[in-house]
C-alpha positions as CSV (number, residue, x, y, z in Angstrom):
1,X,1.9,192.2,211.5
2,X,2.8,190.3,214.6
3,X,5.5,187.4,213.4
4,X,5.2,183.6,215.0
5,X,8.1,181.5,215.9
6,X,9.0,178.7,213.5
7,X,9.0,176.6,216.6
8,X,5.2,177.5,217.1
9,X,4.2,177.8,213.9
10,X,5.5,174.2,212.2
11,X,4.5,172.5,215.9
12,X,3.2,169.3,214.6
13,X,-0.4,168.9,215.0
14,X,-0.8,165.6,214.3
15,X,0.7,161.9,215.9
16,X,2.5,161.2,212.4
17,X,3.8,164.6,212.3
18,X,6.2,163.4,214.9
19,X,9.6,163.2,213.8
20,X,11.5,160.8,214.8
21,X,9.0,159.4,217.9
22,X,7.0,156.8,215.9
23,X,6.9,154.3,218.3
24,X,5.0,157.3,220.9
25,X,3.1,157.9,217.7
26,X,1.7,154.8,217.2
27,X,1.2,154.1,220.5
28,X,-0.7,156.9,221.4
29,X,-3.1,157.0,218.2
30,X,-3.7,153.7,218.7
31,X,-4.8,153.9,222.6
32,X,-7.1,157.0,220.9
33,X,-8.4,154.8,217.9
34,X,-9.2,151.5,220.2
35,X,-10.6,153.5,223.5
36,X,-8.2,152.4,225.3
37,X,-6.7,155.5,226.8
38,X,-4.9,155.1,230.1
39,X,-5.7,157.4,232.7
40,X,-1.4,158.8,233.4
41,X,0.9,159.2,231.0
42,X,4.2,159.8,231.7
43,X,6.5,161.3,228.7
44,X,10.5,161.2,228.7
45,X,13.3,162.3,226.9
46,X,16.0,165.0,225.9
47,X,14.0,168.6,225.7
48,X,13.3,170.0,222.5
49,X,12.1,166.2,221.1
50,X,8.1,166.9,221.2
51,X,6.8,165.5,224.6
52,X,4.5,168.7,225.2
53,X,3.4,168.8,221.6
54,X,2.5,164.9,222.3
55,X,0.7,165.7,225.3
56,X,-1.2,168.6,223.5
57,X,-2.6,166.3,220.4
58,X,-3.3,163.5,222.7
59,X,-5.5,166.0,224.4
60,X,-6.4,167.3,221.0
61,X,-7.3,163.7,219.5
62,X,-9.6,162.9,222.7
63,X,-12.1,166.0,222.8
64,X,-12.0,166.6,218.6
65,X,-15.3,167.7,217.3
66,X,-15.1,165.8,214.4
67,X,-13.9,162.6,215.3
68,X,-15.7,159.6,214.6
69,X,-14.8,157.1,217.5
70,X,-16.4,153.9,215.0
71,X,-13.7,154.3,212.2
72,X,-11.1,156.4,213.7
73,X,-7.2,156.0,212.8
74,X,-6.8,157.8,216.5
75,X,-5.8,161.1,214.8
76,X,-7.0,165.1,215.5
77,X,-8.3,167.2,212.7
78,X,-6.8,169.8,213.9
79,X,-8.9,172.1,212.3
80,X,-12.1,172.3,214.7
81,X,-12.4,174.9,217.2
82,X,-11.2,172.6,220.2
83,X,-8.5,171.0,218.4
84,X,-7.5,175.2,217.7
85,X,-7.5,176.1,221.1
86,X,-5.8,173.4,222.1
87,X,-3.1,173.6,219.7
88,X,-2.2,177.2,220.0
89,X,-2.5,176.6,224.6
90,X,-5.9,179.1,224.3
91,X,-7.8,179.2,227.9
92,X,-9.6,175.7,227.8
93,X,-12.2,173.8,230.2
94,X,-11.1,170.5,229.3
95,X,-7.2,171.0,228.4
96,X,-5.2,172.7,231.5
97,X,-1.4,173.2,230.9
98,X,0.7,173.3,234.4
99,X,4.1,174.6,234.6
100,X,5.6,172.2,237.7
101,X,8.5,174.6,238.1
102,X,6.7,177.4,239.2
103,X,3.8,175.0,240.6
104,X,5.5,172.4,242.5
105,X,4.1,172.8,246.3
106,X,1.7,170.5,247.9
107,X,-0.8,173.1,247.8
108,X,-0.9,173.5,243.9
109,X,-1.0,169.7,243.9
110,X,-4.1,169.4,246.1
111,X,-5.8,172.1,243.7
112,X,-4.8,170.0,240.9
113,X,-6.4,167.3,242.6
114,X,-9.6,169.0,243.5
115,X,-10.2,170.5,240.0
116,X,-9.9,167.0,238.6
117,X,-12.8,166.1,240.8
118,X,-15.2,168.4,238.4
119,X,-16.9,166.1,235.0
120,X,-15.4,168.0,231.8
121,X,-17.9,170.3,229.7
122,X,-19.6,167.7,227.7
123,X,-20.7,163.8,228.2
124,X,-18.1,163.2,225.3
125,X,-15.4,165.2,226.4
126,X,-12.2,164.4,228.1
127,X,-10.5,166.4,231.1
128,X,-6.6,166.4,230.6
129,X,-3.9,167.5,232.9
130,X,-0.6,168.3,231.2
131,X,2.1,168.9,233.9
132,X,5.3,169.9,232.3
133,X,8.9,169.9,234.1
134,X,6.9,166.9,236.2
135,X,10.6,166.2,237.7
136,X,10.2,169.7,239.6
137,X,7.7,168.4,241.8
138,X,8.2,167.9,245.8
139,X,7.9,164.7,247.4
140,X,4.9,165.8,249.2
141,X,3.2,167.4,245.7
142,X,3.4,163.5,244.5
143,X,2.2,162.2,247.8
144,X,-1.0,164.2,247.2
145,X,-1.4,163.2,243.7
146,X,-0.7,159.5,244.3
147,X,-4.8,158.7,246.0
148,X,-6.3,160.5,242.6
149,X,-3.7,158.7,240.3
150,X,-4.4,155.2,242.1
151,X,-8.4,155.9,241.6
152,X,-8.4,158.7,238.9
153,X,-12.5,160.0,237.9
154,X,-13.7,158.8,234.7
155,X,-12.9,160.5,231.7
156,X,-9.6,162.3,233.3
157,X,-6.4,161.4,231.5
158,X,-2.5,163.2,233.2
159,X,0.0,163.8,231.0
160,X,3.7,164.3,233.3
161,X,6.4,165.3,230.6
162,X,10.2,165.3,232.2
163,X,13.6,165.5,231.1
164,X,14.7,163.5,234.2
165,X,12.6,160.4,234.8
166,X,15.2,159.3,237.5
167,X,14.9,162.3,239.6
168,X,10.6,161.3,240.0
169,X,11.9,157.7,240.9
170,X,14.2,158.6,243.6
171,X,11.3,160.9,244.4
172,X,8.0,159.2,244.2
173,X,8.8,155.3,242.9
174,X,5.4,154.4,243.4
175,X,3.8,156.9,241.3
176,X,5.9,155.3,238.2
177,X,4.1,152.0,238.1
178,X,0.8,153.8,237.8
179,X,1.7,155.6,234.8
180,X,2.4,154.4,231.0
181,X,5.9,155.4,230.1
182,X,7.2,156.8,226.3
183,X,10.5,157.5,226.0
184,X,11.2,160.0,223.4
185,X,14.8,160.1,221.4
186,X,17.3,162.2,220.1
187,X,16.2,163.4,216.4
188,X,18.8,162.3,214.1
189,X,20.8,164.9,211.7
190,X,19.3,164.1,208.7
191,X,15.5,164.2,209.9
192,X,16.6,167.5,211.5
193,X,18.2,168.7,208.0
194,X,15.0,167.5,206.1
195,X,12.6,169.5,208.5
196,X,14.4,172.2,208.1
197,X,14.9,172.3,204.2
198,X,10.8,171.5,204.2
199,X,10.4,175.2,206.5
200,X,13.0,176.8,204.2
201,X,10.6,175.7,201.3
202,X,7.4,176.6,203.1
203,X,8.6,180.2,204.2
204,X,10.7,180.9,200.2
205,X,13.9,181.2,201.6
206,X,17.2,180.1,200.5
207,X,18.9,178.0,202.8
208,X,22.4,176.4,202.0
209,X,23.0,172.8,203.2
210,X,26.2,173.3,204.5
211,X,24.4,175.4,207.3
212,X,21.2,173.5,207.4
213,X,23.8,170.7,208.3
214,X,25.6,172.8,211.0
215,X,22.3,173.9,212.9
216,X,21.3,170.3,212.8
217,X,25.0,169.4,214.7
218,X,24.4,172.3,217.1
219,X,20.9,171.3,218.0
220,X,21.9,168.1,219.6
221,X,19.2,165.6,218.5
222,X,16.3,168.4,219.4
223,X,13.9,169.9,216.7
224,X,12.5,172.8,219.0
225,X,16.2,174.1,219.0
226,X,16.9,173.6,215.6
227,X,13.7,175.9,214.5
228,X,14.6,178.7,217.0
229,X,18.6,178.6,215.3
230,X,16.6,178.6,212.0
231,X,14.6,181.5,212.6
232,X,17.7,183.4,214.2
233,X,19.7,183.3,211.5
234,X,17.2,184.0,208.9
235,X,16.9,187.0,210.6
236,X,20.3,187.8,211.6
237,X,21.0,186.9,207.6
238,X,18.6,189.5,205.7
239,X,16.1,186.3,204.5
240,X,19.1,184.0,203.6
241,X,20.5,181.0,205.8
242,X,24.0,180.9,204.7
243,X,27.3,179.0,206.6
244,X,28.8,182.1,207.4
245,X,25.4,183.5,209.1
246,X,25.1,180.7,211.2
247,X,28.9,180.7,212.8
248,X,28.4,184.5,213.2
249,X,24.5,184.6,214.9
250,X,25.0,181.7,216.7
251,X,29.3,182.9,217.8
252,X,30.5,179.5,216.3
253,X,33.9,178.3,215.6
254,X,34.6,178.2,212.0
255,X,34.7,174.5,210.4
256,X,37.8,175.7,209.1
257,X,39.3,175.9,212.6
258,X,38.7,172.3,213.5
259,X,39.8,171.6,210.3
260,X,43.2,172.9,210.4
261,X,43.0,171.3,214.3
262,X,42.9,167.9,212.6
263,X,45.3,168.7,209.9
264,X,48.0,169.8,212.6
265,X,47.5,166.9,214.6
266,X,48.1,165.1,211.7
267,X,51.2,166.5,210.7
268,X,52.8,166.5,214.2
269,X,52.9,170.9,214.3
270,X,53.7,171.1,217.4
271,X,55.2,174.7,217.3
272,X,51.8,176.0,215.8
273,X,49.7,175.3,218.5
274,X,50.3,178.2,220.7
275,X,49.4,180.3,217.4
276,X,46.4,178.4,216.6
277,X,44.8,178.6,220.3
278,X,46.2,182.7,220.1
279,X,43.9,183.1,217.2
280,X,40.7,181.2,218.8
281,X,41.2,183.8,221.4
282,X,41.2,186.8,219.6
283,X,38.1,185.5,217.8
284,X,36.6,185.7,221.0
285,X,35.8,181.7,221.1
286,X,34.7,179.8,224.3
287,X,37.1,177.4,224.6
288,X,35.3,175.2,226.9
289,X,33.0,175.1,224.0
290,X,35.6,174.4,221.4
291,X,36.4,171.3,223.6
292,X,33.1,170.1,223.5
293,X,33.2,170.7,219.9
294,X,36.4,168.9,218.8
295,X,35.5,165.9,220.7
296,X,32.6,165.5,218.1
297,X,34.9,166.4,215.9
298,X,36.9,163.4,216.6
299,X,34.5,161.4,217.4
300,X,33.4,161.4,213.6
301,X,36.7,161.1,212.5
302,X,37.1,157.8,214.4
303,X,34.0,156.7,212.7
304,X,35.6,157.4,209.5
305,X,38.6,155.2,210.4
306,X,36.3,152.1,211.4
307,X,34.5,152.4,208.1
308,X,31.6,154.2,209.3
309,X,29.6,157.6,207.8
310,X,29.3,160.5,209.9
311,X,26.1,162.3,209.9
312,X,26.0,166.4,210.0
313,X,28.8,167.6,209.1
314,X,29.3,170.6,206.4
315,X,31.3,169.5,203.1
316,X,34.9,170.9,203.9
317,X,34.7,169.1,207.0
318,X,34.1,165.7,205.4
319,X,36.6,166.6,203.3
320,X,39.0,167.1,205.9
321,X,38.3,164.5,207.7
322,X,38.5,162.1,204.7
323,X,41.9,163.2,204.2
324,X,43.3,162.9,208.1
325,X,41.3,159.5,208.3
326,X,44.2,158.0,206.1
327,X,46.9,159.7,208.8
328,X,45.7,158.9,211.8
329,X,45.4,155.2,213.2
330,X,42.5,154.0,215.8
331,X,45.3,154.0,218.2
332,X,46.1,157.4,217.7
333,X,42.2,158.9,217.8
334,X,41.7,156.6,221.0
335,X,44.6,158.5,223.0
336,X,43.5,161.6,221.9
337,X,40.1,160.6,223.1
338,X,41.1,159.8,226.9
339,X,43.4,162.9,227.1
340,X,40.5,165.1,226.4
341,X,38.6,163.2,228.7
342,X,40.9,163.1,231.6
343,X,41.4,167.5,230.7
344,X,37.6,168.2,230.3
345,X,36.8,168.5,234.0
346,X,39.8,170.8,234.5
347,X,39.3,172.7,231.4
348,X,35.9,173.2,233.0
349,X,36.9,174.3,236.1
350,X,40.3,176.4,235.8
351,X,40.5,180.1,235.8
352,X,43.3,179.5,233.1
353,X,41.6,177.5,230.7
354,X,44.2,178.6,227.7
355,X,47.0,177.0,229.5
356,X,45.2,173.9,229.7
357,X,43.9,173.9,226.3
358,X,47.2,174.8,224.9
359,X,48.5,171.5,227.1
360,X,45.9,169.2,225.4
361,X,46.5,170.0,221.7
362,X,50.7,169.8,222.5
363,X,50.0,166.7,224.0
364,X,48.0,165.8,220.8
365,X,50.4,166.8,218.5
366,X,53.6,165.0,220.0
367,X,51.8,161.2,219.8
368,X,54.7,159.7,217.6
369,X,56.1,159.4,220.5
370,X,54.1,156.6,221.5
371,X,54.2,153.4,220.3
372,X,53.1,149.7,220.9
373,X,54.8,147.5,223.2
374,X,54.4,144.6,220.9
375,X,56.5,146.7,218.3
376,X,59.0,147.9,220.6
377,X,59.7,143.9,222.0
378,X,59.1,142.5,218.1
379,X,62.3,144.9,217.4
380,X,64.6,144.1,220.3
381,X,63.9,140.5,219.6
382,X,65.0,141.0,215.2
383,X,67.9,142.8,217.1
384,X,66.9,146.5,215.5
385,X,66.9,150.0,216.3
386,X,63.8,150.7,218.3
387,X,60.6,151.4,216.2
388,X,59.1,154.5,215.2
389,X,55.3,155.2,215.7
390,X,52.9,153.1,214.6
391,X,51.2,152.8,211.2
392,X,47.8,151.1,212.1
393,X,48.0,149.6,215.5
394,X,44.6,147.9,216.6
395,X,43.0,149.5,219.9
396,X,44.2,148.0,223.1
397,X,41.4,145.3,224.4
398,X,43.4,143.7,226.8
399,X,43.8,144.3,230.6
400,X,47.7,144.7,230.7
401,X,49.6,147.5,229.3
402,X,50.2,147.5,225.3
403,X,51.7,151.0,225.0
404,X,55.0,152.8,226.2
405,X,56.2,156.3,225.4
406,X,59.6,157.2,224.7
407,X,60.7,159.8,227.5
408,X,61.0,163.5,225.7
409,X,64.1,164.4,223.9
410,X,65.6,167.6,223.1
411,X,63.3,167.8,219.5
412,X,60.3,169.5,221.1
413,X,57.7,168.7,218.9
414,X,59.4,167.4,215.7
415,X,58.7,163.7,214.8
416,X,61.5,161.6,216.3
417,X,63.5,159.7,213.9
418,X,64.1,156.1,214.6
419,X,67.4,155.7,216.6
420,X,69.9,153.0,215.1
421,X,73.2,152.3,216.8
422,X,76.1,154.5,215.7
423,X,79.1,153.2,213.5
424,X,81.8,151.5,214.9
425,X,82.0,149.1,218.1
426,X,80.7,149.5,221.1
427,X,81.0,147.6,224.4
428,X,78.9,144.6,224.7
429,X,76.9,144.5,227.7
430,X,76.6,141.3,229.2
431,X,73.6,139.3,228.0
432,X,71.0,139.7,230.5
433,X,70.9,135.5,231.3
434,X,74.0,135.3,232.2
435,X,74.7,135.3,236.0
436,X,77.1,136.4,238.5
437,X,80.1,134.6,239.1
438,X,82.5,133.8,242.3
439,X,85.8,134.7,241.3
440,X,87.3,132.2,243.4
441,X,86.1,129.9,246.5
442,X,82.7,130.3,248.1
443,X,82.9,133.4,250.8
444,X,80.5,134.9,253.2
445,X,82.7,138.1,252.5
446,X,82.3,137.6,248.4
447,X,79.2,136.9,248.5
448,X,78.3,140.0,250.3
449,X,80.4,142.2,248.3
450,X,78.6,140.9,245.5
451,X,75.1,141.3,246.8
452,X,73.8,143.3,244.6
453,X,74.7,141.9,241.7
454,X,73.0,139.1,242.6
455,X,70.1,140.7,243.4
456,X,70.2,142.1,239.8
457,X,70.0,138.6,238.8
458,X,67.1,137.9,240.8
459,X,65.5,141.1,239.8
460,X,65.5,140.0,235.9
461,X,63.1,137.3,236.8
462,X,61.5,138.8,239.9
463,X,61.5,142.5,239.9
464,X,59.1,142.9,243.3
465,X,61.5,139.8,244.8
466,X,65.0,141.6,244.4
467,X,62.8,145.2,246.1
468,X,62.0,142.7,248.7
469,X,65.6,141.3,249.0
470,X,67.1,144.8,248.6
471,X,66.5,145.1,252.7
472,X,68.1,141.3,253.5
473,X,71.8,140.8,253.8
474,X,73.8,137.6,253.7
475,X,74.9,137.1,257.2
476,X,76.3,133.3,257.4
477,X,77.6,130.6,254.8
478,X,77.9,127.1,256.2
479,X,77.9,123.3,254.7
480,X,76.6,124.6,251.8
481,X,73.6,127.1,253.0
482,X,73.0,130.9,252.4
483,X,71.6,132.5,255.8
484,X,70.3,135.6,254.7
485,X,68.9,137.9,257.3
486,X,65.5,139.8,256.4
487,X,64.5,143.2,257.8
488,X,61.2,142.1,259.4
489,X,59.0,139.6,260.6
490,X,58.1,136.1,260.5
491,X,55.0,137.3,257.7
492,X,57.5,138.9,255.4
493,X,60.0,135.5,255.6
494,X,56.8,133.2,254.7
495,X,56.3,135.5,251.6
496,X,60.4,135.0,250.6
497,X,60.0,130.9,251.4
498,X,57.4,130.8,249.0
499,X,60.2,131.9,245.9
500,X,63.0,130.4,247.5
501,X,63.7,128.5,244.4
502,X,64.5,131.8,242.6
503,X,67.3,133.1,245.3
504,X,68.3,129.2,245.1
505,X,68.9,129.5,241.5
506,X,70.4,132.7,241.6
507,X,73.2,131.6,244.2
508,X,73.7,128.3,242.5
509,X,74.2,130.4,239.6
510,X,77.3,132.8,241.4
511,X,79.2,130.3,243.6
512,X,78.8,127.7,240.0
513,X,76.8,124.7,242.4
514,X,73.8,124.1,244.1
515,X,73.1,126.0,247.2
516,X,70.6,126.1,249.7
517,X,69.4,129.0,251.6
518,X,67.4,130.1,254.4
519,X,65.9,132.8,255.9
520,X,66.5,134.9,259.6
521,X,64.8,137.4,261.2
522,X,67.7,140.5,261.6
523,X,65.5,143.2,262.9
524,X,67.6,143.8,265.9
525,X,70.5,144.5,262.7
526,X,68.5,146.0,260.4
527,X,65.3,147.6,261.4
528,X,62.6,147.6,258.9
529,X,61.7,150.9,257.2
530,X,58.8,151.8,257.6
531,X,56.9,153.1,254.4
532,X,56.0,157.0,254.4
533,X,52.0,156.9,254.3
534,X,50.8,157.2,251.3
535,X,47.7,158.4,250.1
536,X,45.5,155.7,247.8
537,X,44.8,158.0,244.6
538,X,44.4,157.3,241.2
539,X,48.3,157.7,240.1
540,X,49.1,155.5,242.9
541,X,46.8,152.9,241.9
542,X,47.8,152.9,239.0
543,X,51.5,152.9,239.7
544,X,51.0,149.7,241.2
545,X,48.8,147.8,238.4
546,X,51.9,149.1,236.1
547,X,54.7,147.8,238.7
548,X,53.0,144.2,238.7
549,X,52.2,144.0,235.1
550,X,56.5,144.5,234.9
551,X,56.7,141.6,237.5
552,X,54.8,139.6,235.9
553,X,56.9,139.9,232.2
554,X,60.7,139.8,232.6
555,X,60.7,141.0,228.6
556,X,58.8,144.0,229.1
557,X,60.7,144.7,232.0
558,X,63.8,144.6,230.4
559,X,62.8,146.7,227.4
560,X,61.6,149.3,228.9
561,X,64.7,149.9,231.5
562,X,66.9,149.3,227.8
563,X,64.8,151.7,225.9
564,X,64.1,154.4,228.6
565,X,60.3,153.9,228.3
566,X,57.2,154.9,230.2
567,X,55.0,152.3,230.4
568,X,51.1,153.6,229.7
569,X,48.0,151.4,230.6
């Protein structure tokens, strides 16, 4: 005895059999129910969702024997012969299924066109077109339909069904406005779970929820899948659908792997990665795959964190998760989050894809080392030892920087204790308000000695000013005034006039009274460097949004030069 798919066999055959598409259900019974049937239909959505198996009881619904067009709720019986032939894709008159994939040429479409031309095989009857994979189509295929679609015969309904709308609008825009558009949706995990427990019923096996749950993660929002994993594994299991049958037929990574992930993460482990990510090797996982996986993973960990319930996920890893959720802070989850994001593409892509993997999950496991910026300035200004990670820090949401990173000590992975000052005195360095001094009489010679020291001054309150200045050297001191001779032209002295109150301050602040200053050009005495050309990435840009955010706050600057700190965004 011949055995049918449980994709085939448990095809809906009715509009209220669609899971999860009621809004295409209603709408399509009720254009059936009221007469009101358009003549181009054009269905949307992920594959695996039921857009061919709309198509088929729309054209099902419109040439049913048995329905009664006065008092009709729009719905097929499903049990007449045409409803039948329809349903199982039988040679039909009045139905005609088109692959678009295979025909996609103008020619087919002109066919297409000319076959529509014919009346259907009764006065009552409806002719309907379903064109699957309608996104495969060439430009010119459309051109030919659009004349038949703009002035379609009577009693002819099109049915396009595509997993990529876009591509027909970049293709043929004005063959959008003449159709009626349903978007179909991802099938949520529990619908999926359901369906499959109803099957599992229908057919007398025994089915545990842990894997009904897995199969419905691994489908990805698409019933057709789902069925086909279902029927796999019932094989591959003798009967039974059991959690360790599905990881084995379908080669998937043991819960208990992602699990231990997030409980090694947790517990900063940093020297058991490289065993961990040995042992997904020699269990012959795809680690591109295990990627993909752990960012759901984490993904429904974060919506643990923010109070939410994540949907299809087996028991152990709820209860892991549960656990971690209490270890882990939204800070933490949303670092991990861009790090795999900004290693995805390369995990993708390298030959060595171990040795970037490996990189991700160290990287992962040494985030004490971060910490918030607010914490780290909160503690300089009590006059503490610098803080340790954070508890529960709330996500950044502003534009500037609000995390720094200690730079890596000699402790590898091991969580970093908080450092205090040692016993005993230490020199005091100067406070960091207090200016330079003259030692004795205002010099042009002093002064210049003590350039730089100034120019630290300046920095504390101007950091891009003193980079600026670091070129310029006093050349003349007279009646009071500072000539200070800059290495370039009259552009880069407007810029400098424009905080001359700040170099004012700062030299009223060595020689102990007010001073003016002014500004020379000195390019015949010092010639301005010019900049090695640099290439505009996305380091470099972001290199620069850092260097201004320290401009623009003289505290964070200070900390992190203190604290040896790398500023993240």
């Amino acid at each position: 005895m011949s055995h049918t798919a449980l994709a085939r066999k448990y095809r809906p055959r009715r509009f209220a059999d669609l899971i999860g598409q009621m809004h295409v259900a209603t709408g399509l019974a009720g254009a059936v129910a009221k007469n009101r049937v358009a003549h181009g239909y054009l269905l949307t959505g992920p594959r695996g969702t039921g857009k061919t198996t709309a198509a088929r009881i729309l054209a099902m619904a419109l040439n049913c024997e048995r329905r009664d067009r006065g008092a009709s709720d729009g719905e097929p019986c499903g049990e007449c012969e045409s409803c039948r032939r329809v349903w199982a894709g039988s040679a039909n008159l009045d139905v005609v299924e088109i692959d678009a994939a295979s025909n996609r040429g103008v020619d087919d479409a002109r066919e297409l066109r000319q076959r529509a031309m014919y009346a259907a095989s009764g006065p009552d009857r409806y002719k309907v077109y379903i064109i699957d994979e309608a996104h495969m189509l060439t430009r010119e295929a459309w051109n030919a339909l659009l004349k038949i679609l703009e002035e379609p015969p009577s009693r002819v309904v099109f049915v396009f069904a595509t997993t990529d709308p876009q591509k027909i609008a970049n293709t043929a825009s004005a063959v959008l406005s003449r159709l009626q558009r349903f978007d179909f949706r991802n099938i949520g995990p529990k619908a999926i779970v359901d369906r499959l427990r109803e099957v599992a019923a229908a057919e007398e096996l025994t089915a545990e929820d842990d894997a009904l749950a897995l199969i419905a993660r691994i489908a990805r929002g698409g019933m057709r899948d789902a069925l086909s994993m279902f029927d796999q594994i019932v094989v591959f299991g003798d009967g039974a659908v059991t959690t360790s049958g599905v990881h084995e037929a379908l080669g998937l990574i043991d819960d208990d792997m992602y699990g231990e992930l997030l409980t090694m993460v947790a517990e900063r482990r940093t020297t058991d990665v490289f065993g961990y990510v040995a042992r997904l090797v020699e269990q012959g996982a795809d680690l591109t795959e295990f990627v993909g996986g752990t960012g759901e993973i984490l993904r429904a960990l974060m919506l643990k964190i923010l109070g939410g319930n994540p949907e299809g996920l087996t028991e152990s890893l709820k209860g892991v998760i549960d656990r971690v959720a209490a270890e882990l802070s939204q800070g933490d989850l949303l670092r991990m989050l861009k790090l795999l994001q900004e290693s995805e593409t390369s995990i993708r892509r390298s030959p060595n894809t171990r040795l970037h993997v490996e990189t991700l999950l160290l990287q992962w496991t040494m985030l004490d080392r971060t910490v918030e910026i607010a914490q780290v300035l909160e503690a300089v200004r009590a006059g503490g030892a610098s803080p340790g990670p954070p508890v529960s820090p709330a996500p950044p949401t502003q534009s500037p920087p609000r995390t720094a990173r200690r730079s890596p000590g000699p402790s590898g992975g091991q969580r970093e204790p908080s450092r205090t000052a040692p016993p005993g005195p230490e020199p005091q360095a100067a406070p960091a308000d207090d200016p330079p001094r003259a030692a004795g009489p205002p010099t042009l010679e002093g002064l210049q000695a003590a350039w730089r020291t100034v120019l630290e001054g300046i920095g504390r309150k101007n950091p891009i000013l003193r980079e600026t200045l670091s070129q310029a050297r006093p050349s003349a001191l007279a009646d009071g005034v500072v000539s200070i001779e800059v290495a370039g032209g009259e552009l880069q002295i407007e810029g400098l006039m424009r905080n001359k109150s700040v170099v004012q301050d700062a030299l009223a602040g060595y020689f102990g009274t007010a001073t003016g200053v002014e500004f020379t050009a000195g390019a015949e005495h010092l010639p301005a460097p010019k900049p090695e050309p640099r290439r505009q990435t996305q380091d470099a840009d972001r290199e620069d949004r850092l260097r201004a955010y320290r401009g623009q706050d003289p505290a964070l600057d200070a900390v992190v030069d203190a604290l040896d700190l790398e500023l993240l965004e």
